[in-house]
C-alpha positions in Angstrom: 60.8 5.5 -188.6 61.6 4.9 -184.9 64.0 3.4 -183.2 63.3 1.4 -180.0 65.9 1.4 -177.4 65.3 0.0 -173.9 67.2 0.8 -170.7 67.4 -1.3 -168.4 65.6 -0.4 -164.9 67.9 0.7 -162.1 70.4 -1.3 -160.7 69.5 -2.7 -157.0 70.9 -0.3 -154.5 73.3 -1.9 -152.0 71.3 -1.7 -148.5 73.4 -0.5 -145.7 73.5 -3.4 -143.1 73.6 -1.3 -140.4 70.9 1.3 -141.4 68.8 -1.5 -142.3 69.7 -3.1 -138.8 68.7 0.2 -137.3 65.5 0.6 -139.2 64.0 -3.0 -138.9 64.5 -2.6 -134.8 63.2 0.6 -134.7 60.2 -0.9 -136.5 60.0 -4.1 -134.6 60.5 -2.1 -131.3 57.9 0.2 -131.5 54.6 0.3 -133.8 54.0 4.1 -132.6 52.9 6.9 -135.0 55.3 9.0 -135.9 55.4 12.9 -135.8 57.3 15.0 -138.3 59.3 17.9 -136.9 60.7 20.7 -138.3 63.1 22.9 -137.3 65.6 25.3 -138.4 69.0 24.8 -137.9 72.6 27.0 -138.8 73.9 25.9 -142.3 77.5 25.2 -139.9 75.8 23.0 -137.8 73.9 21.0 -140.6 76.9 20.7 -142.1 78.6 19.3 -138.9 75.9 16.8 -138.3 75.7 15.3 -141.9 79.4 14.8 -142.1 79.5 13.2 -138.9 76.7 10.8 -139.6 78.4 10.2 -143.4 81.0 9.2 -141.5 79.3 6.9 -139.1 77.2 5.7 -141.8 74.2 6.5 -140.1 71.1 8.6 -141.1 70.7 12.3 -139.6 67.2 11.4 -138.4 68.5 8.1 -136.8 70.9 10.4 -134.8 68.3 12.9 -134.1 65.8 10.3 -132.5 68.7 9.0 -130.6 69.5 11.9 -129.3 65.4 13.2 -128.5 65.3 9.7 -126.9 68.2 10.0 -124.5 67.4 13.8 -123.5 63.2 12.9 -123.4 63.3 9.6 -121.6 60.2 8.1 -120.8 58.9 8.3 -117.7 58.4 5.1 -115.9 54.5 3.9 -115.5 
């Protein structure tokens, strides 16, 4: 004989306003393709960067494309 037991499903995370902010206008701004790069890093550094953007509550990658974006701007047409 079994028993049934049923969880229930996982609660709803809480969305980050401002990473949600972020993502929407990155989204709305743009309709580009995206790329994936990778690239190694020191562990130090990683380490650096994620506890910074913890802090900030902010994602790494939304740091990183900031940053690209700012070093790479576009040239004007």
């Amino acid at each position: 004989m079994s028993k049934d037991v049923s969880f229930p499903g996982k609660p709803p995370s809480k969305l980050n306003s401002r990473a949600a902010e972020a993502f929407a206008e990155l989204r709305l701004a743009s309709e580009e393709r995206t790329k994936r790069v990778t690239f190694d890093i020191p562990a130090t550094l990683h380490q650096r960067v994620k506890q910074a953007c913890v802090r900030e509550d902010i994602s790494m990658s939304q740091v990183l494309r900031e940053f690209l974006e700012r070093r790479f701007p576009q040239a004007p047409q």
